[in-house]
Residue frames relative to the residue before (quaternion, step in Angstrom):
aa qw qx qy qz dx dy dz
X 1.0000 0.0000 0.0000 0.0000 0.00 0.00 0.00
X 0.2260 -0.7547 0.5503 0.2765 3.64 -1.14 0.90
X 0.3152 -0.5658 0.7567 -0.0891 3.67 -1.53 1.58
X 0.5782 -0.4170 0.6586 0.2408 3.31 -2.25 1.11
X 0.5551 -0.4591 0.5892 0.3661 3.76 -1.00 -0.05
X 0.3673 0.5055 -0.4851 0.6118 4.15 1.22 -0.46
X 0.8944 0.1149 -0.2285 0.3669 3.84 -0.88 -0.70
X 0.7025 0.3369 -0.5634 0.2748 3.09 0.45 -0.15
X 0.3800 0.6951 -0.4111 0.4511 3.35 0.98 0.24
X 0.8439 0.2520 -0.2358 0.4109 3.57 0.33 -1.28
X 0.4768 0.5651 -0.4952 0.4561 3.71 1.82 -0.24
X 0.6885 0.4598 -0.3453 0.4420 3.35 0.19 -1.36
X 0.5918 0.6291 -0.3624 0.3503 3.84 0.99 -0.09
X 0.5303 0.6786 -0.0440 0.5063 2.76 1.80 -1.52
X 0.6663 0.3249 -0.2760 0.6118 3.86 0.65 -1.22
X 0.7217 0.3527 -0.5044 0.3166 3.86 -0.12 -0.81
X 0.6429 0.5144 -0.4243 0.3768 3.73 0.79 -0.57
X 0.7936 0.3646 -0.3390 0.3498 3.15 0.84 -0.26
X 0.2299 0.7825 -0.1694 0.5533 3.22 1.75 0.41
X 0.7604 0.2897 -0.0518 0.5789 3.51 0.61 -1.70
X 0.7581 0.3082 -0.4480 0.3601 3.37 0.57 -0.80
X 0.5594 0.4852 -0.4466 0.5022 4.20 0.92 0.02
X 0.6567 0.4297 -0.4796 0.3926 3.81 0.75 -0.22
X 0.7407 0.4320 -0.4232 0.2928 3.39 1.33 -0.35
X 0.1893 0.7715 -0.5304 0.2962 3.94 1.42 0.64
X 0.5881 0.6874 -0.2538 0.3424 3.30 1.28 -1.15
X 0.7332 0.4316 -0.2053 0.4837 3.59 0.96 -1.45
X 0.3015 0.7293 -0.5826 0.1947 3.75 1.07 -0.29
X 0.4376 -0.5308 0.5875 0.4261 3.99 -1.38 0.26
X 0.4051 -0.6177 0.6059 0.2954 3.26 -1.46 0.10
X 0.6102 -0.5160 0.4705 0.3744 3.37 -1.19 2.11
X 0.9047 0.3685 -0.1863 0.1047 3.86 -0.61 -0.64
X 0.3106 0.7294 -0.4975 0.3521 2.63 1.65 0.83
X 0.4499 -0.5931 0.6518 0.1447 3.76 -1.18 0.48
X 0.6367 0.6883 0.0153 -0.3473 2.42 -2.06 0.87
X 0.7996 0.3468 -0.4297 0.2362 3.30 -0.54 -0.77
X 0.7037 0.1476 -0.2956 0.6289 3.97 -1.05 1.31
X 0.5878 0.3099 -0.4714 0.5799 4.22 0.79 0.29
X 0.1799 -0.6140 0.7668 0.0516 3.16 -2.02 0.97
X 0.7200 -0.6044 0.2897 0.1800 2.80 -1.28 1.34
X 0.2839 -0.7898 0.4084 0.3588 3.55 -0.76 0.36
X 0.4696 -0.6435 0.4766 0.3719 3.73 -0.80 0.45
X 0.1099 -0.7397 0.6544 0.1120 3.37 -0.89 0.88
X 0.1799 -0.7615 0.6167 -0.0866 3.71 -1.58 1.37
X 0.3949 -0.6954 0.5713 0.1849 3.25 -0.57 1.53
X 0.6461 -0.5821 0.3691 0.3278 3.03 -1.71 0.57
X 0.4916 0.5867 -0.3737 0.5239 3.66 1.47 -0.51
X 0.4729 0.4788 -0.5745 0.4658 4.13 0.63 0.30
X 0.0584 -0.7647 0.6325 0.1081 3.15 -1.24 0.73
X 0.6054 0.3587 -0.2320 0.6715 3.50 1.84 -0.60
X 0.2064 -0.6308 0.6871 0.2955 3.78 -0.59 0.71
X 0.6546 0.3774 -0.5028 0.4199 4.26 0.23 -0.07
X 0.6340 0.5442 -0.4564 0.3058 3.52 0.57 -0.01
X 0.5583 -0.7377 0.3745 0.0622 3.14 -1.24 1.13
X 0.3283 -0.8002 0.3797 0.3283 3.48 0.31 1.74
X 0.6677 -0.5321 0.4710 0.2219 3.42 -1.56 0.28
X 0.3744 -0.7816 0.3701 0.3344 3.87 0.21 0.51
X 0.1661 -0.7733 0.6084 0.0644 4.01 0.10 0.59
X 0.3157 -0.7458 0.5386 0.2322 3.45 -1.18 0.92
X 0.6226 -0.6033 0.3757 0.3275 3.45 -0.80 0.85
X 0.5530 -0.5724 0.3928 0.4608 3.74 -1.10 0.00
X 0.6370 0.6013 -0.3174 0.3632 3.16 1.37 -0.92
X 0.5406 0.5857 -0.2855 0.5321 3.42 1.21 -0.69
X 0.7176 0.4275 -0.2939 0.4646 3.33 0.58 -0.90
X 0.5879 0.5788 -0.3131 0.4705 3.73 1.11 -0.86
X 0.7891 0.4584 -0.1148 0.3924 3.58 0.79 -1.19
X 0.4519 0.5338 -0.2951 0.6510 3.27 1.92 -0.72
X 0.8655 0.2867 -0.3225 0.2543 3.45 0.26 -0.71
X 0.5562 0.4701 -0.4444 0.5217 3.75 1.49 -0.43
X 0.5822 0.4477 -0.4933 0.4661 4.08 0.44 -0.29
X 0.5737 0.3794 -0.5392 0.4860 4.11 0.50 -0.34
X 0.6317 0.5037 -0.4807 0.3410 3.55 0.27 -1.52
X 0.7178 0.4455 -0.4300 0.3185 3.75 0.43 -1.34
X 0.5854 0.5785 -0.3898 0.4131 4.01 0.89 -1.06
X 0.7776 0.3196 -0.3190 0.4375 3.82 0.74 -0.68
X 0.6768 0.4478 -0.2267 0.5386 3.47 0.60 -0.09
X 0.1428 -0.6609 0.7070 0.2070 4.10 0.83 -0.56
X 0.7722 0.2129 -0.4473 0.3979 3.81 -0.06 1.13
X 0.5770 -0.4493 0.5833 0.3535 3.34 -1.72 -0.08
X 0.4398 -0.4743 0.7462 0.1574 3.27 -2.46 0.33
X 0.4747 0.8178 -0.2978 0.1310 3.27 1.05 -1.25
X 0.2822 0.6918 -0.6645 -0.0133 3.69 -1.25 -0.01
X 0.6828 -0.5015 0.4520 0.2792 3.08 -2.02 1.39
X 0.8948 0.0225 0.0589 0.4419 3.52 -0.94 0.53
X 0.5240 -0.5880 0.3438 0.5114 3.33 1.47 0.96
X 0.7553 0.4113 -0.3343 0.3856 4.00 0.32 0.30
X 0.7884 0.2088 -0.2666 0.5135 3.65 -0.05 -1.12
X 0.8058 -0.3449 0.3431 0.3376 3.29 -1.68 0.59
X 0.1508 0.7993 -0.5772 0.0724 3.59 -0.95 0.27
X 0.1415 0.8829 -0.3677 0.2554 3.39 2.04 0.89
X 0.7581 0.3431 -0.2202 0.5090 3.68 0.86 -0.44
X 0.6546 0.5551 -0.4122 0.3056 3.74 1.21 0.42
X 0.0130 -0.8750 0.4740 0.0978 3.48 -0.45 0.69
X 0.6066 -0.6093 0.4368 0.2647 3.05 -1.53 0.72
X 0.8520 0.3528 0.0259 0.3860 3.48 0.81 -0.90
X 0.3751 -0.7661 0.4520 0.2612 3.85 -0.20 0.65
X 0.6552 0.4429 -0.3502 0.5019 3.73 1.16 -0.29
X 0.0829 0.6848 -0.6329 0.3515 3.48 0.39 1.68
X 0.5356 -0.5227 0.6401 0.1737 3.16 -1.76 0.30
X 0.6205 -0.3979 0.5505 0.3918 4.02 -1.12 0.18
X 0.0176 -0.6421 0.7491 0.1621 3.23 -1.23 -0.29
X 0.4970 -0.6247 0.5733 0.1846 3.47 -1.33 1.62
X 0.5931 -0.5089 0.5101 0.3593 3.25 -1.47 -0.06
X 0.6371 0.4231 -0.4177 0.4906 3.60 0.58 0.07
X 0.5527 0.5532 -0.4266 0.4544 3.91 1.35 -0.50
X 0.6916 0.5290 -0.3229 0.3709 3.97 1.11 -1.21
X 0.4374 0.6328 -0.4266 0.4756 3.52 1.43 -1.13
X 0.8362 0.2980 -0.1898 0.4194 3.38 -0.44 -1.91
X 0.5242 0.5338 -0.4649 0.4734 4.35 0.22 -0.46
X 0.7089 0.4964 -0.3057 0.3971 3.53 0.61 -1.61
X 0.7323 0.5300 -0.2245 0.3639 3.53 0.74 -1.48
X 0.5476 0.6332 -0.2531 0.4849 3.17 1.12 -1.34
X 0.7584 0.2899 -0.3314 0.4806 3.92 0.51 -0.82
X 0.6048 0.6561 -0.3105 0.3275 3.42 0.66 -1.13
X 0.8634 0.1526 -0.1010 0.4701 3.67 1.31 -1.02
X 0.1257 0.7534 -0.5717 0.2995 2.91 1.57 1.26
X 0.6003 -0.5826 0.4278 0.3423 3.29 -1.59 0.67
X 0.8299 0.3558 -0.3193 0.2874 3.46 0.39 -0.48
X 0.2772 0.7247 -0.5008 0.3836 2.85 1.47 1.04
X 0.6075 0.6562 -0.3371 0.2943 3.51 1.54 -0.93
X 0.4997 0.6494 -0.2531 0.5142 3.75 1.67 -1.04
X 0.5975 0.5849 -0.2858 0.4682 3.21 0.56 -1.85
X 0.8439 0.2345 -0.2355 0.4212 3.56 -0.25 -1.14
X 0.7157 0.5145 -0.3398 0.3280 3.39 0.53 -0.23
X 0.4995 0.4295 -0.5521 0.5111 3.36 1.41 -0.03
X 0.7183 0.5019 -0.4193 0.2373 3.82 0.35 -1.06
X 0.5673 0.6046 -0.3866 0.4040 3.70 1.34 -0.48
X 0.5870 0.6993 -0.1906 0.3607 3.10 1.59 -1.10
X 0.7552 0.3569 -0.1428 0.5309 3.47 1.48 -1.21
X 0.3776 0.6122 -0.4645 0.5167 3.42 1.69 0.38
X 0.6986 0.6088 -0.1634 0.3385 2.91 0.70 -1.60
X 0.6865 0.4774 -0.1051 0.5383 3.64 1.17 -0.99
X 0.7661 0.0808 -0.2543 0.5847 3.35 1.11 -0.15
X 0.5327 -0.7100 0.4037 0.2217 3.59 0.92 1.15
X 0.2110 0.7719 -0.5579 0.2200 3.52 0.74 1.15
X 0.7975 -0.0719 -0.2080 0.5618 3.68 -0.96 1.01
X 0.3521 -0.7657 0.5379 0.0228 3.08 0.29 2.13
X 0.4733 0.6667 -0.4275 0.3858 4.24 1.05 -0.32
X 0.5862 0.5528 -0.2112 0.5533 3.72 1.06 -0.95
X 0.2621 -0.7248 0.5568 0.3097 4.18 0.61 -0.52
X 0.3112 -0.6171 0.5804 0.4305 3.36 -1.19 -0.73
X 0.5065 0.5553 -0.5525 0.3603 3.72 -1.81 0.44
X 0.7034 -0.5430 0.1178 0.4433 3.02 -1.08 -0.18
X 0.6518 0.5494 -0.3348 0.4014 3.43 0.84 -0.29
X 0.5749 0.4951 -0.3927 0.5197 3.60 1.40 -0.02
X 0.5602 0.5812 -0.2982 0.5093 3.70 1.21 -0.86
X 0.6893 0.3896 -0.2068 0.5747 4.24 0.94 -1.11
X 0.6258 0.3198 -0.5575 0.4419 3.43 1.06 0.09
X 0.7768 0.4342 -0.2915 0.3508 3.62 0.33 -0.91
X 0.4712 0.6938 -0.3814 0.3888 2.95 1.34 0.78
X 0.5045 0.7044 -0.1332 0.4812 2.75 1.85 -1.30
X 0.6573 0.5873 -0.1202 0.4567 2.92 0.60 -2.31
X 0.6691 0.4694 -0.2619 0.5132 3.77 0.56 -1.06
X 0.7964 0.4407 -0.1592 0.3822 3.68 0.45 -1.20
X 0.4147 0.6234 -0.2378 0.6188 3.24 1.92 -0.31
X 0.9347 0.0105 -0.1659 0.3142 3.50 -0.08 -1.01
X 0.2336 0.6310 -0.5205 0.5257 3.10 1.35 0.96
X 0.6680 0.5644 -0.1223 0.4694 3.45 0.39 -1.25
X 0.6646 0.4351 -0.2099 0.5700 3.98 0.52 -1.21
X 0.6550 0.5032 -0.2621 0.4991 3.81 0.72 -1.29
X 0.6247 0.6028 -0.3749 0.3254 3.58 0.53 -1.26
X 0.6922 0.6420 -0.0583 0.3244 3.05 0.68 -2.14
X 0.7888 0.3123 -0.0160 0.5291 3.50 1.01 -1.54
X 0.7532 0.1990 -0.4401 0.4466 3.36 0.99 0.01
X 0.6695 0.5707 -0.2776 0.3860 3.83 1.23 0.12
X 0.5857 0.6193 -0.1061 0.5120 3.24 2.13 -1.03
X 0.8882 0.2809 0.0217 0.3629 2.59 -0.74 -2.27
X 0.7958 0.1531 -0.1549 0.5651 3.79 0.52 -0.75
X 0.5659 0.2799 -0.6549 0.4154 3.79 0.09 0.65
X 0.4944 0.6352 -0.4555 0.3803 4.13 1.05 -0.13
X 0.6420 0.5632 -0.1541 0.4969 3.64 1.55 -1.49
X 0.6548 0.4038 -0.1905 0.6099 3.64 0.83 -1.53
X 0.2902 -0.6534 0.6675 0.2082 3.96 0.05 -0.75
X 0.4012 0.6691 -0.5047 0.3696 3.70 1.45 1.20
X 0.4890 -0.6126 0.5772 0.2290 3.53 -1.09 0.41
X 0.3050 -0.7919 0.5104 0.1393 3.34 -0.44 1.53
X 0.5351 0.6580 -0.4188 0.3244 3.69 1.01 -0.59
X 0.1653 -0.5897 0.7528 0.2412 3.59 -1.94 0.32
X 0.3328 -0.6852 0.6458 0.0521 2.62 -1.39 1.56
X 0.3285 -0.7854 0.5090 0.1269 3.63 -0.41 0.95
X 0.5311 -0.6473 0.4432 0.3201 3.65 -0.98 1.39
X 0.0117 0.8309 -0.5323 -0.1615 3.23 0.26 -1.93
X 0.7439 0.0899 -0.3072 0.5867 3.51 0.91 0.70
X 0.5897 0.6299 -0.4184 0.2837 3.13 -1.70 0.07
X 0.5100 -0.6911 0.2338 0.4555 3.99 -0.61 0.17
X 0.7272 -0.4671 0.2659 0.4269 3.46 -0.94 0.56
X 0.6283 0.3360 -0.3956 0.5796 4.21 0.78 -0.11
X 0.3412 0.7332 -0.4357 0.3952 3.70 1.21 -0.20
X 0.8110 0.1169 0.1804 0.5441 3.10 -0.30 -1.77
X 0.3370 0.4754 -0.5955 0.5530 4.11 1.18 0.72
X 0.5900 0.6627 -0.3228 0.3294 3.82 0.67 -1.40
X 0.7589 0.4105 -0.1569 0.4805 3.06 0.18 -2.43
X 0.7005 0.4339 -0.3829 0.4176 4.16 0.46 -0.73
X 0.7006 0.3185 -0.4605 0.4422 3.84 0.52 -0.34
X 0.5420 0.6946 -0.3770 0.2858 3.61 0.86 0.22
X 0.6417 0.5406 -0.3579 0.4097 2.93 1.47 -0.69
X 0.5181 0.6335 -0.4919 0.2971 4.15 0.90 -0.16
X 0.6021 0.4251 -0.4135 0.5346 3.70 1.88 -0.55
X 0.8654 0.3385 -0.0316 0.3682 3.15 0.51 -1.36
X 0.1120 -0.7817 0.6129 0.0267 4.13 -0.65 1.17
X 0.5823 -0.2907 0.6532 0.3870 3.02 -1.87 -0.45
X 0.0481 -0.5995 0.6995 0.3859 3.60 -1.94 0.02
X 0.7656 -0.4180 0.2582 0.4154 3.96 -1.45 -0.26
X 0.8151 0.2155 -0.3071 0.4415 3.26 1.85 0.73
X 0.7151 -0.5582 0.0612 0.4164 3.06 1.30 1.95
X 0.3061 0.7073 -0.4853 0.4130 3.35 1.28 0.54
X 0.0956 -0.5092 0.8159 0.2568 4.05 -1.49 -0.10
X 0.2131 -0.5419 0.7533 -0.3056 2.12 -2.29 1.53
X 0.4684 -0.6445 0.5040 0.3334 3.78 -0.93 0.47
X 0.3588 -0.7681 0.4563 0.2705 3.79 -0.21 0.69
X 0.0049 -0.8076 0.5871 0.0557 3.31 0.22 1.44
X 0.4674 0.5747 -0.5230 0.4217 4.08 1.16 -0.01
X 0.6092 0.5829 -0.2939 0.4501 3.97 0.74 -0.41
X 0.8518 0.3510 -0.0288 0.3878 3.07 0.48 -1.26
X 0.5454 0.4268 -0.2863 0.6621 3.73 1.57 -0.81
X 0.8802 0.3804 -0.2322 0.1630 3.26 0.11 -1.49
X 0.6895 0.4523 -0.3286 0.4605 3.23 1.76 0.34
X 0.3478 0.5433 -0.5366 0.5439 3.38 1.89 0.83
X 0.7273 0.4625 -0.3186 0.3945 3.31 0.34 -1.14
X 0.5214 0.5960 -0.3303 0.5137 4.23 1.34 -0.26
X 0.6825 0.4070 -0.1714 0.5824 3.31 0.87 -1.01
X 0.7242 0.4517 -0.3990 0.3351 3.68 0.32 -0.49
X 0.6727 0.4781 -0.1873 0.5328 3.36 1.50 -0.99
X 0.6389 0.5290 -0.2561 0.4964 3.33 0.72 -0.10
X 0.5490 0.4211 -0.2793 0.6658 3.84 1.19 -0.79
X 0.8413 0.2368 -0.2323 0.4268 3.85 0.04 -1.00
X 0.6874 0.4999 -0.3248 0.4149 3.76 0.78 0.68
X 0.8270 -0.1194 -0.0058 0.5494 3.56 0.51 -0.77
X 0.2592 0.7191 -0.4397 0.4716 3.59 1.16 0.88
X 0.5483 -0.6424 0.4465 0.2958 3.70 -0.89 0.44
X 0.4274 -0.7561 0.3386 0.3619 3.48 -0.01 1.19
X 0.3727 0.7534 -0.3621 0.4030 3.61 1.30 -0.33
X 0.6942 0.3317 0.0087 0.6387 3.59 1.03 -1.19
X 0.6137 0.4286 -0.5261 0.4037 3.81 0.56 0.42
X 0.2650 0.6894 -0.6424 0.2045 3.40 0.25 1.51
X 0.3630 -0.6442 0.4788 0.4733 3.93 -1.07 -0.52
X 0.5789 0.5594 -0.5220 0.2819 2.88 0.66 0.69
X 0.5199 0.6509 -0.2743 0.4804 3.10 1.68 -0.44
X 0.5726 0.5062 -0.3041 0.5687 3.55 1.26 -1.30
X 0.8067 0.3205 -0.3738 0.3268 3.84 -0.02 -0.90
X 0.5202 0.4405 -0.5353 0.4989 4.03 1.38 0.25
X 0.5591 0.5416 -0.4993 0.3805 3.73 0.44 -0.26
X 0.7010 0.4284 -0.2877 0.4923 3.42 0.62 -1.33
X 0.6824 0.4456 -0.4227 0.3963 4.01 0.28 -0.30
X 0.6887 0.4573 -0.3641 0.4289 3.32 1.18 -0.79
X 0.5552 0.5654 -0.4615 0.3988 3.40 0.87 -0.53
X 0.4394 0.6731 -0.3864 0.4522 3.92 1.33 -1.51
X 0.7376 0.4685 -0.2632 0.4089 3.79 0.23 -1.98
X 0.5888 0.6710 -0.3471 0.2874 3.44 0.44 -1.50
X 0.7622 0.4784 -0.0180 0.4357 2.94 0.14 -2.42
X 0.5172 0.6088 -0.4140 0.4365 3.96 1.16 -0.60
X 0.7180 0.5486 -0.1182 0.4118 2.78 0.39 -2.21
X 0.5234 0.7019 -0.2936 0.3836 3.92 1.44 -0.81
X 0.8306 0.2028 -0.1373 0.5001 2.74 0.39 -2.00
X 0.5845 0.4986 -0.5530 0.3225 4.15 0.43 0.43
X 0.5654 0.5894 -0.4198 0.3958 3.41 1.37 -0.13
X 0.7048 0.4630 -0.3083 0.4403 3.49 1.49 -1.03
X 0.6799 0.3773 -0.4406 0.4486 3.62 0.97 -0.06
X 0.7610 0.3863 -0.4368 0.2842 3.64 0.35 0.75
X 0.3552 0.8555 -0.2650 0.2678 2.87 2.25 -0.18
X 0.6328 0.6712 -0.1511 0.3554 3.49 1.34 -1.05
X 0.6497 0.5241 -0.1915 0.5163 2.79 1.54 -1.24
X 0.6863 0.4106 -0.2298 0.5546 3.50 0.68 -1.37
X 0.6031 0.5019 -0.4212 0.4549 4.22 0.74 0.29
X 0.6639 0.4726 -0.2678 0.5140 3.50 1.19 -0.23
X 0.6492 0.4428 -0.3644 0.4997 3.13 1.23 -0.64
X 0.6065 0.5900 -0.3738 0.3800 3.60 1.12 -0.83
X 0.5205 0.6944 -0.1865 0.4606 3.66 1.37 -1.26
X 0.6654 0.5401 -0.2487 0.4513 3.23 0.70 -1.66
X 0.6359 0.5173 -0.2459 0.5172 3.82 0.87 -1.47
């Protein structure tokens, strides 16, 4: 969707706060500290019959929960996942011991998110804030200017999806997926996640410059701006802010998906 630099500023304000305030679930103290000069008491199930006998180690649920979406992700080379329990998050994975993914697997992963229902909300708030600050004034305002920039919104979400996740990692033989670090310090793996928009997998674990990222969201933005966009706005200059914001977006994306995991266990855990 096209936004004044004002919103995309205050949206992109909007996601990090919400963002920060689930990354900060993370810093909570742990319930079991003691204390201080008191030592915990040992608690003994009624199945102890030897209070010296050493209990038997039991895997947590979380363990079990996480053991099991990281198999699900190795047999399937995709995710269940979604950001913030809602938008898609079908192409992140936890784990490097994944299978390829054919070109009929990117088509149907890609589609599958793109026409997820809660994509339907999603666009409509952003048509909405188009709508409120009366951006590509070509579209009017009411309801038929609102159902266009709805469109317009659901379109290039949709055009972008397709071409950087689809059409050229299918062409390039690149691996649309983010593979998620999961250790290290928090500018560590802030680093390694805005890297991936230069840098990808190909479909045989090689790195490669991520020309599906980078072409395929000029080439989203170009076709979109010169097609059902207000001809007013079919300039290249217009096409080359579309394409940076998309660049900005999709950054800001994949550092949310490489800490997201963590802060979902911790959320789970509660």
């Amino acid at each position: 969707m096209r936004f004044s630099p004002r919103w995309k500023f205050w949206f992109l304000v909007l996601v990090a706060s919400l963002f920060v305030t689930s990354a900060s679930a993370q810093q909570t103290a742990s319930p079991s500290s003691a204390t201080p000069g008191q030592q915990p008491q040992p608690t003994r199930s009624p199945q102890q019959g030897n209070p010296s006998a050493a209990p038997q180690s039991q895997p947590s649920d979380q363990s079990q929960n996480q053991s099991g979406d990281v198999k699900k992700q190795e047999q399937t080379g995709t995710s269940t996942d979604r950001l913030f329990f809602a938008l898609p998050n079908f192409l992140t994975v936890e784990t490097k011991n994944v299978p390829p993914l054919t070109v009929g697997q990117k088509f149907k992963v890609v589609a599958r998110g793109s026409f997820d229902p809660i994509e339907i909300p999603w666009y409509a708030a952003l048509a909405g804030i188009s709508q409120a600050e009366n951006s590509e004034p070509g579209y009017g305002q009411g309801a038929e200017g609102y159902g266009k920039r709805f469109g317009a919104a659901f379109a290039d979400g949709t055009i972008e999806n397709f071409f950087t996740g689809a059409i050229l990692p299918s062409v390039l033989h690149q691996d649309p997926r983010f593979y998620q670090l999961g250790k290290g310090s928090f500018w560590h793996r802030a680093g390694y996640a805005m890297s991936r928009i230069v840098v990808t997998r190909t479909d045989s674990g090689n790195s490669q410059f991520n020309f599906s990222e980078v072409f395929g969201s000029a080439a989203s933005a170009a076709i979109s701006t010169y097609s059902y966009h207000p001809r007013d706005d079919r300039t290249p200059s217009n096409t080359a802010s579309v394409w940076g914001a998309q660049i900005g977006y999709d950054t800001f994306t994949l550092v949310m998906k490489e800490f997201w995991p963590d802060i979902r266990r911790k959320l789970k855990k509660k």
